[in-house]
VMD Tcl script that draws the C-alpha trace (Angstrom):
set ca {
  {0.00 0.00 0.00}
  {1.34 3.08 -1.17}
  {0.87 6.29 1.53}
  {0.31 9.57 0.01}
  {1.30 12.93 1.74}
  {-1.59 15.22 2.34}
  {-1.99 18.25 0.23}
  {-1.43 20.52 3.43}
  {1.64 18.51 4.00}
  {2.87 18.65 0.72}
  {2.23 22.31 0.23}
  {3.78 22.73 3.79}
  {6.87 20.89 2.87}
  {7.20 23.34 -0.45}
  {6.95 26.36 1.86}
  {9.12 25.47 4.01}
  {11.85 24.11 1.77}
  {11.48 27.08 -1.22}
  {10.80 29.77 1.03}
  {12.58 32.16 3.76}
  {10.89 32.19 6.98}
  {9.47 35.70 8.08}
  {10.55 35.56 11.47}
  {12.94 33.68 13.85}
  {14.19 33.74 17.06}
  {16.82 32.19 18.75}
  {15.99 30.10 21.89}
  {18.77 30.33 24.67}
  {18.78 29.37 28.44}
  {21.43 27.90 31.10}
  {23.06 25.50 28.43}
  {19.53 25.65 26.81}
  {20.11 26.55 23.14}
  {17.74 26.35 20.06}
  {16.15 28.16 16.47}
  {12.75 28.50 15.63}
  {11.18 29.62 12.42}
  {8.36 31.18 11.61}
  {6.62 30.93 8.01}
  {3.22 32.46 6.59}
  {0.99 29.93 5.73}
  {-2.32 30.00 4.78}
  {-4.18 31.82 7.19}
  {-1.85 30.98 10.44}
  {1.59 30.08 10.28}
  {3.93 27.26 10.19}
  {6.25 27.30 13.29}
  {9.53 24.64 13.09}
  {11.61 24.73 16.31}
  {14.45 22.94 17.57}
  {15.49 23.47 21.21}
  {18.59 21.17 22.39}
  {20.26 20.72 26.18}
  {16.94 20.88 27.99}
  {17.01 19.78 31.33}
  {15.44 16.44 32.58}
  {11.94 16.75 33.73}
  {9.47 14.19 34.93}
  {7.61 14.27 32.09}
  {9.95 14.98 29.24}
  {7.30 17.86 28.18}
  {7.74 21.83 28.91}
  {5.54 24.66 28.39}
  {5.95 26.40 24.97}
  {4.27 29.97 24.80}
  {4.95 33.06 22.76}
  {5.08 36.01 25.28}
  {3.71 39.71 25.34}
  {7.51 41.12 26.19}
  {9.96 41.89 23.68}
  {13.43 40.97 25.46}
  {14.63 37.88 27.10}
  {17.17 40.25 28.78}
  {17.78 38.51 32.26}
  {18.69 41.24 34.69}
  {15.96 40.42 37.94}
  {15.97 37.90 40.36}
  {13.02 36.16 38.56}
  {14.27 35.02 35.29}
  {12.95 35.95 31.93}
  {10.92 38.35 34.13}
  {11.03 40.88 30.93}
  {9.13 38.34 28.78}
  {5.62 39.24 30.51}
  {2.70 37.21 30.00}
  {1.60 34.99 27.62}
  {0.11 36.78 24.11}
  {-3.28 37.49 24.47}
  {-4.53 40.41 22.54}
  {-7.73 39.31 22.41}
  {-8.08 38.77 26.27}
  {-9.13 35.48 26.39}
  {-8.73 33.04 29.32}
  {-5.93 30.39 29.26}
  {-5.43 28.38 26.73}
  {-6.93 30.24 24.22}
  {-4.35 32.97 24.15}
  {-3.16 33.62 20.70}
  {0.56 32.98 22.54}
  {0.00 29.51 23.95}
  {1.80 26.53 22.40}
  {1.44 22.61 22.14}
  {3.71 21.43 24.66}
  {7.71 20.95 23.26}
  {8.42 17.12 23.78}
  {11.88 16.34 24.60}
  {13.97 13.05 24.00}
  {17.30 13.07 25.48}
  {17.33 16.46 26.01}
  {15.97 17.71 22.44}
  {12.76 18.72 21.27}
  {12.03 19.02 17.63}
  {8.43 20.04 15.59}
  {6.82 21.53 13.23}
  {3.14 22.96 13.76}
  {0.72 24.54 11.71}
  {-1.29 27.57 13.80}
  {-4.24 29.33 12.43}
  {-4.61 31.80 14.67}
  {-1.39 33.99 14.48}
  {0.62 34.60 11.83}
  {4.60 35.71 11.91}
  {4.03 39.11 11.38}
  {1.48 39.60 14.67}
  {4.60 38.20 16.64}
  {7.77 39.92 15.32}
  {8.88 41.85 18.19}
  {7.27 39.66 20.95}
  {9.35 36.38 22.93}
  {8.41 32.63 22.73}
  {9.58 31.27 25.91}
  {10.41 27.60 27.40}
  {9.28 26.61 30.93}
  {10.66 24.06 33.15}
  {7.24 21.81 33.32}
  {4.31 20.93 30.39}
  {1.24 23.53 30.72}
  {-1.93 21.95 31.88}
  {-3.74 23.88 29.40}
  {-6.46 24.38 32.66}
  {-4.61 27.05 35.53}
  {-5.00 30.18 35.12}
  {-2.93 32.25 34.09}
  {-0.59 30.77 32.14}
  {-1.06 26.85 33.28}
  {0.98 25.90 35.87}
  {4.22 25.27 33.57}
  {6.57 26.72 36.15}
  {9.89 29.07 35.52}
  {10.93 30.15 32.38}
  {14.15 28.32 31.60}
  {14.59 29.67 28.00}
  {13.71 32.16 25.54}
  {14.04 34.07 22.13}
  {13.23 37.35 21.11}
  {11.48 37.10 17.99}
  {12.40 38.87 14.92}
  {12.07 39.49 11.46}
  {13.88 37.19 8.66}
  {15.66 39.97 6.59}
}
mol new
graphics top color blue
foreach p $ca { graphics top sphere $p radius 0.5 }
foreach p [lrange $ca 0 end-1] q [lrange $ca 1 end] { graphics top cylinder $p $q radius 0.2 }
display resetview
């Protein structure tokens, strides 16, 4: 039996692989270092991320949100205090912030995806952070699902 790629995957696969993402950020924590890439798609966005060196977790899942902020500059005693809160123009209750995230799955330390979001697109998110925390979101506590401290982040920017 022959399996044939889906036309969303297929047409997915050409974006990705013929075109230059419109935004990026790079992903960077205590040894915690990673890309992601952001390219339009439809009426969302395709999002590819890889994010190596994460620390071991009970789970092997961490939270994965885009933030409000626009630095991951470290300088108070709570760390990636800058970021803010999770994205949420539209001031919805958790999880349906534009800014909240599947959960990044780990395996030895690296997680690796690629998602297709409709509901933001690159361009509503240059200038903003995605951030990493230490524990999976419950998608249920409010505000921002239990996930614990940001370990990680990236300032996002545009792909010039």
């Amino acid at each position: 039996m022959e399996i044939k790629p889906t036309s969303m995957t297929t047409n997915i696969l050409m974006t990705v692989i013929n075109e230059k993402p419109e935004a990026f950020a790079y992903v960077q924590g205590n040894k915690i270092s990673g890309t992601v890439c952001f390219y339009p798609y439809l009426s969302g966005m395709v999002m590819i991320y890889e994010i190596k060196d994460l620390p071991k977790n009970d789970s092997g899942f961490y939270g994965f949100h885009i933030h409000e902020g626009n630095t991951c500059i470290n300088d108070t005693k709570i760390p990636f205090e800058k970021t803010k809160d999770h994205y949420n123009p539209t001031n919805k209750k958790h999880p349906a912030h534009l800014g909240d995230l599947p959960a990044l799955f780990a395996s030895k330390g690296r997680a690796w995806g690629m998602i297709y979001l409709d509901k933001v697109k690159p361009k509503d998110i240059i200038n903003r952070t995605i951030v990493v925390h230490q524990n999976a979101d419950d998608f249920h506590t409010q505000p921002s699902g239990n996930s614990g401290e940001k370990i990680a982040c990236g300032e996002i920017q545009s792909f010039q």
